[in-house]
PDB file of N, H, CA, C and O in Angstrom:
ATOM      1  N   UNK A   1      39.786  51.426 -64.842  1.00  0.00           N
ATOM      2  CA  UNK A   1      38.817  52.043 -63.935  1.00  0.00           C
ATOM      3  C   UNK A   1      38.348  51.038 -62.887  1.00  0.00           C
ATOM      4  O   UNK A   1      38.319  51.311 -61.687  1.00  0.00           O
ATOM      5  N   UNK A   2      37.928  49.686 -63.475  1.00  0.00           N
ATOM      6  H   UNK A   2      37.952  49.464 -64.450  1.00  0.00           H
ATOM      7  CA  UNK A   2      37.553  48.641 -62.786  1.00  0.00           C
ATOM      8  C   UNK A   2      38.314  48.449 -61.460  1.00  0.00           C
ATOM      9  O   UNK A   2      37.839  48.362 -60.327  1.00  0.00           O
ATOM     10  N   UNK A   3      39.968  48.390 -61.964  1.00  0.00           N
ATOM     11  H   UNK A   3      40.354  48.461 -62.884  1.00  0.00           H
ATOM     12  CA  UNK A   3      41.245  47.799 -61.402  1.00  0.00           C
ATOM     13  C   UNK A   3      41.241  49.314 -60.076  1.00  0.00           C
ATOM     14  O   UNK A   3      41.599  49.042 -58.931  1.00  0.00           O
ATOM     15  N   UNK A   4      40.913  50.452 -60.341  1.00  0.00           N
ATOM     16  H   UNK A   4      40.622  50.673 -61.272  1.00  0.00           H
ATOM     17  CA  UNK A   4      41.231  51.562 -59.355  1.00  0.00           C
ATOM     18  C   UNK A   4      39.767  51.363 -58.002  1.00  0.00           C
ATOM     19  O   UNK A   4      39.810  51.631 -56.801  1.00  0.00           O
ATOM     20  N   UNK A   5      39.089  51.035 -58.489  1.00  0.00           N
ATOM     21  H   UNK A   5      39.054  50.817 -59.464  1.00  0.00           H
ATOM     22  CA  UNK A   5      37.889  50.494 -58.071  1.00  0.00           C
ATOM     23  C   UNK A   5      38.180  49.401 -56.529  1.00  0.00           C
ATOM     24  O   UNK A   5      38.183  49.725 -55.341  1.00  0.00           O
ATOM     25  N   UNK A   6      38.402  48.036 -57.194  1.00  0.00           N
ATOM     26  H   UNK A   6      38.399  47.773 -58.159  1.00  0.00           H
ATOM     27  CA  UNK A   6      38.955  47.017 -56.884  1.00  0.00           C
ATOM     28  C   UNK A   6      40.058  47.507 -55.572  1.00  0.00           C
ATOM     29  O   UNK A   6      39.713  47.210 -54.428  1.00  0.00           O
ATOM     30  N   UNK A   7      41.186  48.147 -55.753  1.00  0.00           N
ATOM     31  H   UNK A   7      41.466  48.388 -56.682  1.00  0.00           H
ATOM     32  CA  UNK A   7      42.298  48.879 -55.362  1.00  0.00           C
ATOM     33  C   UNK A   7      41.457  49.332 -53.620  1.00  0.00           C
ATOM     34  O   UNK A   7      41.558  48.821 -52.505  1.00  0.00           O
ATOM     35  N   UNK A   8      40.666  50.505 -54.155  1.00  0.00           N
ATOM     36  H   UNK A   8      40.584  50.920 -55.061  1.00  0.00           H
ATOM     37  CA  UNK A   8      40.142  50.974 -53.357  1.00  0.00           C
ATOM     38  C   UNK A   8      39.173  50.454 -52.357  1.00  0.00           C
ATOM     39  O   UNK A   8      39.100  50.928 -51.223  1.00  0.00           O
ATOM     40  N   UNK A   9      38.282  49.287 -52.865  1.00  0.00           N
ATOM     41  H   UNK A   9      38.341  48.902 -53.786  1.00  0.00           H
ATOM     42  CA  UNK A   9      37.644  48.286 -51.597  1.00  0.00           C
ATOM     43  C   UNK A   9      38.554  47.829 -50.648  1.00  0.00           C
ATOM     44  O   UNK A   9      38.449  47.937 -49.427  1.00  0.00           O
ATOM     45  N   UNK A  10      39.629  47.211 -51.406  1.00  0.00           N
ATOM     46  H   UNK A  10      39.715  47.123 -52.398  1.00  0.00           H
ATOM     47  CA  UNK A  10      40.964  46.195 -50.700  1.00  0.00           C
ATOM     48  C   UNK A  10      41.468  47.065 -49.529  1.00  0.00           C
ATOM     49  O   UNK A  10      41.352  46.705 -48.357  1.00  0.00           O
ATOM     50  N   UNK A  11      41.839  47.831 -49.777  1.00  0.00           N
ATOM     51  H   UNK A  11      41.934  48.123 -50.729  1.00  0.00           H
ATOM     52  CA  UNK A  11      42.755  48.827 -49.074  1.00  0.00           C
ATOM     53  C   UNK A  11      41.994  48.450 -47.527  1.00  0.00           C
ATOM     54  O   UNK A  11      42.372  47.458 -46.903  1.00  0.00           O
ATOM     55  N   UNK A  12      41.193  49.102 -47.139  1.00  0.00           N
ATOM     56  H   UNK A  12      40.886  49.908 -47.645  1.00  0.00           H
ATOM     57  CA  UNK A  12      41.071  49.454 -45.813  1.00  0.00           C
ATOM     58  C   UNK A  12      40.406  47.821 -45.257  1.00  0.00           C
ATOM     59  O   UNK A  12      40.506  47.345 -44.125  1.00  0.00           O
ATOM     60  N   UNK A  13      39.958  47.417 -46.061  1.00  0.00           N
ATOM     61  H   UNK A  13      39.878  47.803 -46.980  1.00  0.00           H
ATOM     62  CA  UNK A  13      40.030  45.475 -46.052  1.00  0.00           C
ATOM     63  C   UNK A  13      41.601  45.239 -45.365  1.00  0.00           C
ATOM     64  O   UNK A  13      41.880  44.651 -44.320  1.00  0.00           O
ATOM     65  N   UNK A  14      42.377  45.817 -46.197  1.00  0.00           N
ATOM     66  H   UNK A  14      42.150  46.295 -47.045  1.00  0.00           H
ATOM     67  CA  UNK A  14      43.951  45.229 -45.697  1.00  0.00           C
ATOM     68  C   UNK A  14      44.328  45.855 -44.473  1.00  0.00           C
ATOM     69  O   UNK A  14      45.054  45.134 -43.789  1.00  0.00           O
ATOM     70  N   UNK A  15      44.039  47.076 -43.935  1.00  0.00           N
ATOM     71  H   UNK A  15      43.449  47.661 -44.491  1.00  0.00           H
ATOM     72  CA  UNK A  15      44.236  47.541 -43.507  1.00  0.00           C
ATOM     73  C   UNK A  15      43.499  47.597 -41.942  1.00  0.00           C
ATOM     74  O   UNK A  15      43.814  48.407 -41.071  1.00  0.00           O
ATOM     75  N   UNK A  16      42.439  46.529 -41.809  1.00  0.00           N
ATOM     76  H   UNK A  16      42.183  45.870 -42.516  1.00  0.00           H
ATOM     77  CA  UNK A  16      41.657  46.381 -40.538  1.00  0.00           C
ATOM     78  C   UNK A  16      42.285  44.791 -40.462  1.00  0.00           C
ATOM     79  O   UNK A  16      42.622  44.281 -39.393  1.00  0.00           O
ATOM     80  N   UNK A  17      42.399  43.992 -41.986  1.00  0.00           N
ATOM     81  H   UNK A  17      42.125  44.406 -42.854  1.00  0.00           H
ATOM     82  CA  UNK A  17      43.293  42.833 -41.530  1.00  0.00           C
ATOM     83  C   UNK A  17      44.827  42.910 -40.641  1.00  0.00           C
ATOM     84  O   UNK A  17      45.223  42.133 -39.772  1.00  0.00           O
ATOM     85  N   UNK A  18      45.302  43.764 -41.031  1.00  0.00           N
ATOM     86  H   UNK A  18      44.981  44.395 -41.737  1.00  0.00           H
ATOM     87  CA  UNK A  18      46.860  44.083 -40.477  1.00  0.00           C
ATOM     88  C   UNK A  18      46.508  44.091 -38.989  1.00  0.00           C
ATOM     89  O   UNK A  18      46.662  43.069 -38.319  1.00  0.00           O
ATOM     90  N   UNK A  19      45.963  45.409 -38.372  1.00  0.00           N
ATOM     91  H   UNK A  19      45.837  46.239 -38.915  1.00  0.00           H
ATOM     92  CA  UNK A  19      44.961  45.429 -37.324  1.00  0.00           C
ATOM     93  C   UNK A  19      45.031  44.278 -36.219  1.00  0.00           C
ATOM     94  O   UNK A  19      45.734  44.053 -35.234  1.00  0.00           O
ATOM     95  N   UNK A  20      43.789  43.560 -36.965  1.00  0.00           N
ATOM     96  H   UNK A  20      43.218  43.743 -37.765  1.00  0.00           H
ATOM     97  CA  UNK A  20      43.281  42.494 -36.125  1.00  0.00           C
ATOM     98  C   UNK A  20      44.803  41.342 -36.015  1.00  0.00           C
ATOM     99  O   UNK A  20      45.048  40.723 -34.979  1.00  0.00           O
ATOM    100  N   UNK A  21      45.630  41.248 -37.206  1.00  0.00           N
ATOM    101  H   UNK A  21      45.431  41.750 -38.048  1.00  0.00           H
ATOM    102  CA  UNK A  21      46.654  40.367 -37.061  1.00  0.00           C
ATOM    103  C   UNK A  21      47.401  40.810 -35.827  1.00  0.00           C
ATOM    104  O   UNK A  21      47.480  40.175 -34.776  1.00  0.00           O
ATOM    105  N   UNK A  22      47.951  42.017 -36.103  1.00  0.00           N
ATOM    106  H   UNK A  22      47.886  42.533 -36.957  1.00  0.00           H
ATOM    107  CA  UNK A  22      48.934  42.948 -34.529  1.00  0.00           C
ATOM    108  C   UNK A  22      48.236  42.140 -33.016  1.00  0.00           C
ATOM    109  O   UNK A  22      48.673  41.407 -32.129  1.00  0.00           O
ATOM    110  N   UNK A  23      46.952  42.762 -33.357  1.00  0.00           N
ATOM    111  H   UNK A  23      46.596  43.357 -34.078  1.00  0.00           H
ATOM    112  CA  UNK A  23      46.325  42.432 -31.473  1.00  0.00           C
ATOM    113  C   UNK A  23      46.349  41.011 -31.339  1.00  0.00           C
ATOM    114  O   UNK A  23      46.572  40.494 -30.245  1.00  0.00           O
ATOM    115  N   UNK A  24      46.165  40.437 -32.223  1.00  0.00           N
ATOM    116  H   UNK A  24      45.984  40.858 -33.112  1.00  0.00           H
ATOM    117  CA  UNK A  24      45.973  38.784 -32.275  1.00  0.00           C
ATOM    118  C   UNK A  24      47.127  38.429 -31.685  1.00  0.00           C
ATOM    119  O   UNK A  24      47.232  38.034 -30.524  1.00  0.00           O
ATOM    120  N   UNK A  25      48.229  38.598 -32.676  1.00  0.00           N
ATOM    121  H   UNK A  25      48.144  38.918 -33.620  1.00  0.00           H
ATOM    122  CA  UNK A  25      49.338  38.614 -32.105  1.00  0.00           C
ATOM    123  C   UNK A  25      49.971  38.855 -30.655  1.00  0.00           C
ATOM    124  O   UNK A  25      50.769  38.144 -30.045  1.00  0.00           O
ATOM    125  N   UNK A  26      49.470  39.886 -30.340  1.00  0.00           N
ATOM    126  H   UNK A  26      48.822  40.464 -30.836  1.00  0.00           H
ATOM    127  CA  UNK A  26      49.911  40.657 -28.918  1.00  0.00           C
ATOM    128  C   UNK A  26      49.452  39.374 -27.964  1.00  0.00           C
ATOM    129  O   UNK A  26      50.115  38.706 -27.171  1.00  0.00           O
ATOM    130  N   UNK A  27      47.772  39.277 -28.434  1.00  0.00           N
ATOM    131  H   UNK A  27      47.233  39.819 -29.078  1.00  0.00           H
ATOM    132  CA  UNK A  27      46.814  38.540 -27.473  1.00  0.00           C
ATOM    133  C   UNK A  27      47.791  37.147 -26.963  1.00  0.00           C
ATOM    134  O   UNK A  27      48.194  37.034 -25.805  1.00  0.00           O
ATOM    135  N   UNK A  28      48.059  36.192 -27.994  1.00  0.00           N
ATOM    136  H   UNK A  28      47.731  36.283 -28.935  1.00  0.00           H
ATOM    137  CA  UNK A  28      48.680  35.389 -28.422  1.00  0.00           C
ATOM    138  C   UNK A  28      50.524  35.482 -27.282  1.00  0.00           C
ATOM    139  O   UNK A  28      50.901  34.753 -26.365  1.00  0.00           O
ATOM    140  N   UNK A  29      50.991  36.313 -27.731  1.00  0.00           N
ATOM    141  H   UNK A  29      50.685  36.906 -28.476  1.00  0.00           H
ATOM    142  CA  UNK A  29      52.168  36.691 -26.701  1.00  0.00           C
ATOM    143  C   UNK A  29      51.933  36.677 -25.146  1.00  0.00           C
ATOM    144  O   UNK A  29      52.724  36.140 -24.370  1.00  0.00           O
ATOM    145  N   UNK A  30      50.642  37.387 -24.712  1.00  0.00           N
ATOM    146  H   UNK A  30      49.999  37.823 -25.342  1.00  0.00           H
ATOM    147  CA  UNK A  30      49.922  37.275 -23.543  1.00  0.00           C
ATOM    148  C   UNK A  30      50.132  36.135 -22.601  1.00  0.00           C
ATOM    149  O   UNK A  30      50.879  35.982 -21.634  1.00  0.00           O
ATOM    150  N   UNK A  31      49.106  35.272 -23.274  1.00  0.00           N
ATOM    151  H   UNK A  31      48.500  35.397 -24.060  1.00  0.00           H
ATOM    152  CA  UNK A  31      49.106  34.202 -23.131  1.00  0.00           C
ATOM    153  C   UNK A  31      50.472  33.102 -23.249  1.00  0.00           C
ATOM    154  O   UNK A  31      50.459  32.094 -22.543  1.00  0.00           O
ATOM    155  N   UNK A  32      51.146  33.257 -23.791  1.00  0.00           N
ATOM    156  H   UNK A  32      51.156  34.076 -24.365  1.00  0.00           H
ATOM    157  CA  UNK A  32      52.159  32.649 -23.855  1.00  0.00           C
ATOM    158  C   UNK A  32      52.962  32.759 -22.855  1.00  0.00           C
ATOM    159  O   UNK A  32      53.622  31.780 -22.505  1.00  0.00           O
ATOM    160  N   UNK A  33      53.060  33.920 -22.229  1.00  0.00           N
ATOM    161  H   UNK A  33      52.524  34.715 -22.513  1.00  0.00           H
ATOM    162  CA  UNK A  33      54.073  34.475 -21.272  1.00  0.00           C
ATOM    163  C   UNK A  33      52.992  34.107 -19.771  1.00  0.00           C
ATOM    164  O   UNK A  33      53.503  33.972 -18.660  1.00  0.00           O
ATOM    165  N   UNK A  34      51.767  34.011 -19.961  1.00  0.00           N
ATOM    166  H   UNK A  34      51.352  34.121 -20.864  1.00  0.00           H
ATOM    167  CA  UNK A  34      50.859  33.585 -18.763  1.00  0.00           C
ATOM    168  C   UNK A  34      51.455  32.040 -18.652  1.00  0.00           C
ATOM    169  O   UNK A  34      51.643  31.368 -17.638  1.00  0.00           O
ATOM    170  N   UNK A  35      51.641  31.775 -19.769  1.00  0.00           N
ATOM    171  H   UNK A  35      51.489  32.320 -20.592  1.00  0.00           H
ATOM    172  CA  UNK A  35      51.813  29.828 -19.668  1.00  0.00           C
ATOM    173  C   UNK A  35      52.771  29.540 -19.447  1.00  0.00           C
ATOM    174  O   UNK A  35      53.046  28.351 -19.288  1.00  0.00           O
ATOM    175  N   UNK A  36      53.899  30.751 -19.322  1.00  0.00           N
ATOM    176  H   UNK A  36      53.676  31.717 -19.451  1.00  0.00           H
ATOM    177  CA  UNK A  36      55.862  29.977 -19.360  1.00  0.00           C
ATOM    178  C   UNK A  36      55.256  30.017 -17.551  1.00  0.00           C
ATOM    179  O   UNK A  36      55.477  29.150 -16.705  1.00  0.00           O
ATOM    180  N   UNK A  37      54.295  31.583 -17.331  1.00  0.00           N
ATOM    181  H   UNK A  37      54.116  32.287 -18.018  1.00  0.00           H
ATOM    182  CA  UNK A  37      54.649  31.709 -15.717  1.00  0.00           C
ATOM    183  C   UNK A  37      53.868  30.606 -14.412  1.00  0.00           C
ATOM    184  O   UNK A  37      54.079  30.382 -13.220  1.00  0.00           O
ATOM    185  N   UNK A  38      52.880  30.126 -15.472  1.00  0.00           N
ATOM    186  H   UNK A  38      52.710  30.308 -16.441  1.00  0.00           H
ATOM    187  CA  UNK A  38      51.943  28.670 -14.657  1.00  0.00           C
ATOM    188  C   UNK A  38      52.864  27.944 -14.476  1.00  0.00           C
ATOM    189  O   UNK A  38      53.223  27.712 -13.321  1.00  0.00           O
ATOM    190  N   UNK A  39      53.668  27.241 -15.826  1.00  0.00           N
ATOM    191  H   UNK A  39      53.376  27.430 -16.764  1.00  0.00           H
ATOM    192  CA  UNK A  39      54.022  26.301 -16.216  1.00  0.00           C
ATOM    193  C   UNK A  39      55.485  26.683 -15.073  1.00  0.00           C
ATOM    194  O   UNK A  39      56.431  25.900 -14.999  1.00  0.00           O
TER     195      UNK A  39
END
């Protein structure tokens, strides 16, 4: 019961982490492609 509990906090925890990783990511690419075009 504990363990279905547990299960169920995580989830959308994992699921706003995934999230924020993607845009981070994107953000991250952004910038990278701003710096090949300075550079």
């Amino acid at each position: 019961m504990l363990k279905q509990k547990f299960i169920l906090c995580v989830l959308p925890l994992w699921e706003v982490a995934i999230a924020l990783i993607s845009s981070f990511s994107k953000f991250l690419l952004k910038l990278l492609l701003l710096t090949i075009h300075i550079i």
